[in-house]
Steps between C-alpha positions, in 0.01 A plus 500: 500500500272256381177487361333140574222312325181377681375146352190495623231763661190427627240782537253359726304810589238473786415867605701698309842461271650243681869411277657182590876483431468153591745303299841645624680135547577478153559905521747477815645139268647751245606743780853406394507559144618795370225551263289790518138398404221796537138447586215646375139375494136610490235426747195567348308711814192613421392853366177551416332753269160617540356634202161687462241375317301781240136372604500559878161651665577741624335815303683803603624747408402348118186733394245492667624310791331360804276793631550609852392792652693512789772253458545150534444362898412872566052576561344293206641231262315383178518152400327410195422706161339460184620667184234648277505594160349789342419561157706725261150737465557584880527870591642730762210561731283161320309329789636108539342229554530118610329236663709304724436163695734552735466074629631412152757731504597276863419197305749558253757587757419192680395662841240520699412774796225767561493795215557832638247676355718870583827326371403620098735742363557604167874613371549695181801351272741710660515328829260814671132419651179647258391835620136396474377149538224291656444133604087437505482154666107497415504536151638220296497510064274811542183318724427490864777224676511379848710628784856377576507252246876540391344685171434826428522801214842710491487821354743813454593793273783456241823692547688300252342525187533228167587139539582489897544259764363573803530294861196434731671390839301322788558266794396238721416638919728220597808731355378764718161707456530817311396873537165602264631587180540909524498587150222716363220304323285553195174390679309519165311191663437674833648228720714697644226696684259450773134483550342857483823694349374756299869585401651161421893500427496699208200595421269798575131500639274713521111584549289802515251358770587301768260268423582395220767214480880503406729284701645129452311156568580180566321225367122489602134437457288801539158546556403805346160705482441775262250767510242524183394206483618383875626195393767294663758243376776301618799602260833431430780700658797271400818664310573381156804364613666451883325639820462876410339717258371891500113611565389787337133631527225458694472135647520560856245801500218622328648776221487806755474774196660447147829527431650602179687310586471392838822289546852463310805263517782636369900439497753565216724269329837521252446344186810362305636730234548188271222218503275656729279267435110491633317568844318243592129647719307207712187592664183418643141724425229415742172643610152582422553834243578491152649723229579498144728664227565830453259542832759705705192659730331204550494256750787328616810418385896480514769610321854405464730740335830596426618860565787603351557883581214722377336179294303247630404210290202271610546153438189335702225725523153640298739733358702237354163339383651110549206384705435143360902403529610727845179557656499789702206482726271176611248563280476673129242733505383819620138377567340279712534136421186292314388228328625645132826696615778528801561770700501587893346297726653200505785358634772436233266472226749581224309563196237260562137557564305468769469077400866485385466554166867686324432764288879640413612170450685421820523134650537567897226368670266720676579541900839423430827641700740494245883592443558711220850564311651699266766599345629858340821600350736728655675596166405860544663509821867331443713666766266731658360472875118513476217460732220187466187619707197318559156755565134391610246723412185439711148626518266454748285183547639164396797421608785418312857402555839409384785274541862547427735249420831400349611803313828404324703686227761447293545095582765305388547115578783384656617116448586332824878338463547218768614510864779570591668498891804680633855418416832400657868524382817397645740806515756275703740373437598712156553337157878334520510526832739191641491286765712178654500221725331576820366855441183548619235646199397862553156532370306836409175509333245805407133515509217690338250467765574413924499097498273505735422104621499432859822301501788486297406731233806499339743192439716365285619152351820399337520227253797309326580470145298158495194696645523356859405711767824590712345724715154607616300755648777709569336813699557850319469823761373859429599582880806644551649182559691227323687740288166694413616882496149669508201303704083536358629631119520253190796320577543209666815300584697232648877517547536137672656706817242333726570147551125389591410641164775444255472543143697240283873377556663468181595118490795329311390350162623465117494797308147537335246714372105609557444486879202714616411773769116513501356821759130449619296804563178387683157687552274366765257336185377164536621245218212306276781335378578351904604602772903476389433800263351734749597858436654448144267635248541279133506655182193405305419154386887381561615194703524506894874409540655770680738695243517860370298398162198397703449756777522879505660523862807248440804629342784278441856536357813200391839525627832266375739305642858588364853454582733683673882511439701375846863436495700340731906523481744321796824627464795398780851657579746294687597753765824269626652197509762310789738509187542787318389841601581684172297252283251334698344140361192343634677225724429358825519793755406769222250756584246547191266824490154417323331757341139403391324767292087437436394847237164532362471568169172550476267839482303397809614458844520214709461387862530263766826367375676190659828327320681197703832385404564182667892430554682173483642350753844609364508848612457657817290869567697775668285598777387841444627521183147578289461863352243616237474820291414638148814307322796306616737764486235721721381213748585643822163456710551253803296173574474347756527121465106440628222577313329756764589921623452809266803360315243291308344757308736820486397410204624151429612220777664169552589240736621139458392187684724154449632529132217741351509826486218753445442795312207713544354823317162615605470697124762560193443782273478437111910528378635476812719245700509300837860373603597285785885445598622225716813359580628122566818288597553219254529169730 
């Protein structure tokens, strides 16, 4: 037996491991010597390890995660959130509160589409949705805003108390409308009522005559005429803040009998056990009667108290005796109004006289329809449930009336973070996975939120170690097709099995370093940064090339080239000679047995394997003669001398044509061997 040395092998691969064995003139030209040379070589194939990067998007299952309520592609996906920050003197059961322009929070994410004004959501620090929360889209840093303007007040009650970070979540219609938000509300503002409630969302109403007036109003200009004096007036029904506020009183109707009292609001609230803070009273007195300090049978007024169990503190009212700073009825006085002191008779005198003159030292104007606020201190009442109640107390003639507005407790303000969008990760392939000369890429990628643009919402490039782009827009499925296991969840895939979509064929290059797989998870948003960026949503105030550190919804990861280990040994055993049959020599008329054996040494597989040994012209192939196997001593599997039947891939096949002969493996296994025997007449 002899073991021959190959001079020269060229691997000129074109789609797949194509070896060469190219040079065997000067091989067969030592045929005769009685050396015994051995083989071995490396061809550097290509294995390539993909290696996740610790910054991708993707948000889940890290605390809180991307909130979903009914899974990803499943009902309703979120797109967008803001993170807000509240203070370390927030409580369990503290009211929160922010202001938030929802077209800057766009602006930062550089998109553009129409606000869904039921998209807002706020999600506690655990990952869970607020038990109680509110979006009032008319009422913008605590005054009157317009409609549908992309801005609006969020509200909710703390369940996380101390330094917390909560998420307010909201959308765009073009990523599919959502459902009204179906959380309970606070409705301290009342615009989350309609027009003639007389029990708004949490609240209680009541009045002892029909006539007499406790419901919600919109916005409005009323002309009202009292009895007494039978004047009328124009007045000012507008809330202190938004659309809505509460009438208490007699506005509508002339007092029908007097009512001690006549009407009460009423609801009950949980203060904090630890910074309860203060409750915060807005409200409106208008009419023609007056009152004044300590006067609790005269004319008419309003109180707001707090009950708390068998006590009930007054904290507006003549009892309270706070007239000149929380005045409790539209005029101060118990008499009728003239030149040298107020009193009844005119509308919203205040304590001026009959020609406007003050006498307690307040600076209203006479006739005016003023706001009042104020603020008391809930330290009594840390952790206790207690009831705030508003009571008119009317009396015949002159009317009087009241509005409610903005009753808020226990505030804390939050500090809006900026906007952030849903996230995308590539799960496929794994870190160290390996791949080789014309494999086709299996790519997997996971979303927060449905990609939900019209075409294409999910692709993914390839890029070389020099930053080129390889490959481009390669579609990803969430289908049940192209290797996708589960279609409409959060995973979304392509295997390469369909040839109209392929993902990327591995190609034959030098060993090297830093190539890129970049996923793209598109929403249907419109770009301000063009066209070319549609459905990518950029992380504030960064550049506008597409890469994971610009852009919230692209998630990228690097991958190396590296070697793998191939060796290739030809070994031959003269079988017989014309001579001698005890010691055959390799001499005219000798039969030789080759013995080629290709093993890959490598941890990865590979495929698509072609080796061609071209003969001289010195030798001649026994027909037939070609068998393959896991080893020389074991190569037993016939082939046929063409290159076509099922001989060509049970699993390995050859065939010869002139002088070269052909060696084909569709895949070899990491540590394992390919062997191919023929057999030849020396000339």
């Amino acid at each position: 037996m002899m073991k021959e040395k190959i001079n020269s092998i060229n691997p000129a691969i074109a789609a797949g491991n194509i070896f060469r064995l190219n040079d065997f003139t000067s091989f067969f030209g030592r045929l005769f010597s009685p050396k015994n040379l051995v083989l071995s070589f490396l061809f550097f194939g290509l294995i390539f390890g993909i290696i996740f990067r610790a910054d991708a998007d993707l948000r889940t299952p890290s605390p809180p995660g991307w909130w979903d309520p009914d899974g990803v592609a499943s009902g309703q996906d979120w797109h967008y959130r803001v993170p807000v920050t509240l203070p370390a003197t927030s409580s369990v059961n503290s009211t929160a509160k922010v202001n938030v322009d929802f077209a800057v929070l766009m602006a930062q994410l550089s998109i553009s589409g129409s606000f869904d004004i039921n998209s807002v959501r706020v999600v506690r620090p655990n990952g869970t949705i607020a038990a109680v929360q509110e979006y009032t889209d008319t009422i913008f840093n605590n005054a009157t805003d317009a409609a549908s303007n992309n801005r609006g007040e969020v509200k909710w009650i703390v369940q996380d108390g101390g330094a917390q970070t909560y998420y307010i979540y909201f959308d765009i219609t073009q990523n599919g409308t959502k459902s009204a938000n179906a959380q309970p509300v606070i409705n301290g503002n009342f615009e989350f009522s309609a027009t003639g409630q007389e029990d708004p969302t949490n609240w209680s109403g009541t009045k002892t005559n029909a006539n007499f007036d406790a419901q919600v109003r919109p916005n409005e200009t009323v002309s009202v005429t009292t009895d007494g004096a039978n004047q009328t007036r124009s007045t000012n029904g507008n809330a202190n803040s938004g659309n809505f506020s509460y009438l208490l009183g007699a506005r509508t109707n002339n007092e029908p009998a007097a009512g001690a009292p006549a009407t009460t609001l009423s609801r009950t609230i949980t203060v904090p056990a630890t910074n309860p803070g203060n409750i915060t009273i807005r409200w409106k007195p208008q009419g023609w009667d007056g009152s004044v300090n300590g006067a609790t049978t005269q004319w008419d007024w309003i109180r707001a108290e707090i009950v708390n169990g068998a006590t009930t503190n007054e904290l507006i009212g003549p009892t309270a005796g706070n007239y000149v700073t929380n005045p409790f009825s539209p005029n101060m006085g118990t008499g009728a109004v003239s030149a040298s002191a107020p009193g009844y008779g005119q509308y919203n005198g205040w304590d001026t006289t009959s020609t406007g003159t003050h006498t307690a030292g307040m600076t209203i104007a006479q006739g005016s329809e003023n706001w009042f606020t104020a603020n008391f201190s809930l330290a009594a009442y840390a952790g206790q449930t207690i009831t705030i109640q508003f009571r008119t107390f009317n009396a015949t003639l002159y009317k009087s009336w009241y509005l409610i507005d903005d009753i808020e407790w226990s505030i804390v303000n939050g500090t809006l973070g900026t906007a952030e969008a849903f996230g995308t990760v590539i799960t496929a392939p794994i870190a160290g996975a390996s791949f080789y000369p014309g494999t086709n890429m299996t790519i997997t990628a996971q979303v927060d939120a449905n990609p939900s643009a019209a075409t294409n919402p999910m692709t993914a490039n390839v890029y070389d170690n020099s930053g080129a782009l390889v490959a481009s827009n390669i579609r990803l499925y969430n289908d049940g097709t192209h290797g996708d296991v589960t279609a409409n969840d959060a995973i979304w895939t392509n295997n390469g099995s369909d040839s109209g979509n392929p993902t990327y064929t591995i190609p034959v290059v030098s060993p090297s370093s830093n190539w890129t797989v970049r996923v793209f998870a598109k929403d249907a948003s419109t770009s301000t940064n063009g066209a070319a960026n549609n459905g990518l949503a950029k992380r504030n105030s960064l550049p506008t090339a597409q890469i994971e550190a610009n852009y919230w919804n692209i998630d990228e990861i690097l991958f190396n080239v590296i070697a793998a280990n191939f060796n290739v040994t030809k070994i031959n055993n003269v079988l017989s000679d014309p001579v001698s049959a005890s010691n055959p020599k390799a001499i005219p008329g000798a039969v030789v047995r080759y013995c080629i054996t290709m093993t890959n040494g490598g941890a990865a597989p590979l495929t698509n394997l072609s080796a061609t040994d071209t003969m001289p012209t010195n030798v001649t192939y026994v027909a037939g003669s070609m068998r393959s196997g896991a080893s020389c001593g074991a190569a037993s599997t016939v082939e046929d001398d063409n290159n076509t039947g099922t001989d060509e891939s049970d699993p390995y096949g050859a065939s010869i044509s002139g002088n070269v002969i052909t060696a084909v493996a569709p895949t070899l296994a990491a540590s394992t061997s390919f062997v191919l025997t023929y057999t030849v007449t020396v000339n």
